[in-house]
C-alpha positions in Angstrom: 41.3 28.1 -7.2 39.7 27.2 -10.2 35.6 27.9 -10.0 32.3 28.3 -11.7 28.8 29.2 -11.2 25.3 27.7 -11.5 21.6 29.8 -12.8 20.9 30.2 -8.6 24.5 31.4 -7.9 26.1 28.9 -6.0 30.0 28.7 -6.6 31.2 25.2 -6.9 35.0 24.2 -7.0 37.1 21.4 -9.0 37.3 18.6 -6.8 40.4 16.6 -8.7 40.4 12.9 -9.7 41.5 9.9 -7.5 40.3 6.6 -5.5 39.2 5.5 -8.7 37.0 8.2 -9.0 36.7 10.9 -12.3 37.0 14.8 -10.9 34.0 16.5 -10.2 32.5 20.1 -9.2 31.5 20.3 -6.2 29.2 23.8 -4.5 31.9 25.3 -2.4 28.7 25.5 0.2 25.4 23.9 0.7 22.3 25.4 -1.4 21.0 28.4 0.9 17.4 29.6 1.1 18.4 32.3 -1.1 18.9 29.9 -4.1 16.0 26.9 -2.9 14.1 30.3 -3.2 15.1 31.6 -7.1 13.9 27.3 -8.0 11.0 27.8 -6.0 10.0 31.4 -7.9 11.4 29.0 -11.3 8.3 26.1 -10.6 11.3 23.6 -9.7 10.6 23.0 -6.5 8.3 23.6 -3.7 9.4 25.7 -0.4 9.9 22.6 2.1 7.6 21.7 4.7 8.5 22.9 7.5 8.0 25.3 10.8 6.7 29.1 9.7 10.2 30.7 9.8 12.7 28.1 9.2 12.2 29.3 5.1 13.1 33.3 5.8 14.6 34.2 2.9 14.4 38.0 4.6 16.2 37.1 7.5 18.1 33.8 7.0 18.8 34.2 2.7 22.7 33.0 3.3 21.5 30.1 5.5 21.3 26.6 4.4 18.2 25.3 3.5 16.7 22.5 5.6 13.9 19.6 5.7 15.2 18.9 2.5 13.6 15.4 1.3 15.8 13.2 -1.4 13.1 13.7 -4.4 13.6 17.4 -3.8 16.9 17.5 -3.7 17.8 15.8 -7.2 14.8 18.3 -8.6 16.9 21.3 -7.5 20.1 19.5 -8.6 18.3 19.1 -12.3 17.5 22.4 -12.4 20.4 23.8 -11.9 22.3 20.9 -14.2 23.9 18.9 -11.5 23.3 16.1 -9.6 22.9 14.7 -5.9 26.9 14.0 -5.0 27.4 9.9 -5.0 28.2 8.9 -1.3 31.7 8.2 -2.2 32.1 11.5 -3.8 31.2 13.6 -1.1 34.2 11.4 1.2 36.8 12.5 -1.8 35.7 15.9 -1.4 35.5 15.8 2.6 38.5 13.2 3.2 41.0 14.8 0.3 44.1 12.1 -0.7 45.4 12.0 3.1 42.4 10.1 4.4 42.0 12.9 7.1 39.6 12.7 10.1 37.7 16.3 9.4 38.0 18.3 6.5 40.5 20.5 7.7 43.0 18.1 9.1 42.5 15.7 12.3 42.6 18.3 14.8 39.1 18.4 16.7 36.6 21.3 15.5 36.3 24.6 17.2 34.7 28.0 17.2 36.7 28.2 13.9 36.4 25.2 11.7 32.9 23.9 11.7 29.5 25.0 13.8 28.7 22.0 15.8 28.6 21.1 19.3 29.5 22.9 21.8 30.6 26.0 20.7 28.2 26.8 18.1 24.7 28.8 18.4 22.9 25.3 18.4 20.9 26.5 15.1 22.4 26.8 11.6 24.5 29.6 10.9 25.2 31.7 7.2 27.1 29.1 5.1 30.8 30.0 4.7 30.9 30.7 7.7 34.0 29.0 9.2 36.8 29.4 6.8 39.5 27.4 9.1 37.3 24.8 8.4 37.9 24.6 4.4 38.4 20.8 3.1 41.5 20.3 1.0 39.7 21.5 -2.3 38.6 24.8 -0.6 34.7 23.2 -0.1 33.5 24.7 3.0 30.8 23.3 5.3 31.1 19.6 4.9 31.4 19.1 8.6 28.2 20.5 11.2 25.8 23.3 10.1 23.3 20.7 8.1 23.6 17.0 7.0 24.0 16.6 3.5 22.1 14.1 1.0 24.0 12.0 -1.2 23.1 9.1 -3.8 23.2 5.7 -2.8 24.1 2.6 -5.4 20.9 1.2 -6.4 20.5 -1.9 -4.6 22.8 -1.0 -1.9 19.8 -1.7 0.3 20.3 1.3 2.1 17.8 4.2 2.2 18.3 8.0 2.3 22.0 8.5 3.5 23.4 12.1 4.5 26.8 13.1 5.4 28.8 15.6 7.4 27.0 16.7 10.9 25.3 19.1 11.9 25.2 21.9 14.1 23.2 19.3 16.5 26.4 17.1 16.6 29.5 16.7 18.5 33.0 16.3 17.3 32.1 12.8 16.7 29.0 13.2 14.6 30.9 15.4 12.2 33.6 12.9 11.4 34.2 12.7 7.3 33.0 9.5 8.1 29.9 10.5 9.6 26.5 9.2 8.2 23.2 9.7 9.2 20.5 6.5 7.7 17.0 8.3 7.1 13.7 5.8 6.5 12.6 7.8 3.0 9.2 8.3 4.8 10.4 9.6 8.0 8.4 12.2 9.7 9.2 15.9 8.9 10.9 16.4 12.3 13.8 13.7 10.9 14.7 16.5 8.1 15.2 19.4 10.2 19.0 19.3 10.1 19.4 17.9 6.8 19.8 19.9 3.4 22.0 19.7 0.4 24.8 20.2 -2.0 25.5 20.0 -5.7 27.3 18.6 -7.9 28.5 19.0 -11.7 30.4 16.7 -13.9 32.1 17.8 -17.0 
C-alpha cells in the first residue's frame, strides 16, 4: 500500500480514480486529538468547544476529535495542505468500485469491523481500531466511531453534511450511504459525534 504523511502525522492512502472522479489521498483515519492538538499549539485552530474532558490529549490522544464545526474543519485541512473530502469522494473511498453496503463488504458490522451499535463501548474508541473493518483502499474508520464532514456543491442547497456513523448508530446508520444533514448553527450538543478527515490531491 502506497502511503504518505502530513506536518500532524496522519497517514493518508491513494484512493484510485473512477466514477468520473480523479484519485485522491485520503487519511487512512479520522484526525485524532493528538494531531487537532499539534494545529491548536500551531495557532491553526482553536481546541473545540466542548465538555471538560472530551479534548484529553493525556488520556484519549489516539481518539478522534469531536464537535468539530465545518469552518474548523477546512482550517485544519489548510494547515495541513488538504482539503474537506467532496461528499462524493468520501462514497468512492467508503463504497470502492463494487458499490458495497459497508466498507468492508455487505456483511452487517460487528465487534470487528466498525464500533457502533450494539456491541461497541457507546463512546468513541482509538481510531484504527477495527482492522476487519478496512474499506477496499485500506481507509479505516469510515463506518461508526464519529461522523465525518464533507463539502457540499455550492448551491446544492444543502447545509453541513457528514458521513459514515457513529458509534451512536446502528447497523443502519453506518451504511456507506449514510448521511447525517446538520443546520450550520446547530447547538454544540448536534457536534458531539461528528469530526473529520482529510484529504490531499496531487
Amino acid at each position: 500500500m502506497t502511503t504518505r504523511t502530513d506536518r500532524a502525522g496522519a497517514v493518508y492512502v491513494w484512493v484510485s480514480p473512477g466514477a468520473g472522479l480523479d484519485g485522491f489521498w485520503m487519511m487512512r483515519t479520522p484526525v485524532t486529538n493528538a494531531m487537532w492538538h499539534r494545529a491548536v499549539q500551531a495557532g491553526a485552530v482553536a481546541i473545540p468547544p466542548q465538555p471538560a474532558g472530551a479534548f484529553d490529549v493525556a488520556r484519549r490522544a489516539r481518539h478522534p476529535v469531536v464537535y468539530v464545526r465545518r469552518s474548523m474543519a477546512r482550517a485544519y485541512a489548510a494547515w495541513v495542505g488538504g482539503r474537506l473530502p467532496r461528499d462524493d469522494e468520501w462514497t468512492r473511498a467508503a463504497c470502492g468500485d463494487d458499490a458495497r453496503r459497508y466498507p468492508w463488504g455487505n456483511q452487517p458490522p460487528d465487534a470487528t469491523r466498525a464500533n457502533c451499535r450494539p456491541h461497541g463501548p457507546d463512546d468513541t474508541t482509538p481510531v484504527g481500531s477495527y482492522p476487519a473493518g478496512a474499506s477496499a483502499y485500506g481507509l479505516l474508520d469510515l463506518a461508526g466511531n464519529v461522523w465525518e464532514l464533507v463539502d457540499t456543491p455550492a448551491g446544492s442547497g444543502r447545509g453541513v453534511v457528514a458521513r459514515g456513523g457513529s458509534f451512536a448508530e446502528y447497523a443502519a446508520g453506518v451504511l456507506c450511504t449514510a448521511r447525517l444533514d446538520i443546520d450550520d448553527d446547530a447547538s454544540r450538543a448536534s457536534y458531539s459525534n461528528v469530526g473529520v478527515r482529510v484529504v490531499h490531491v496531487g
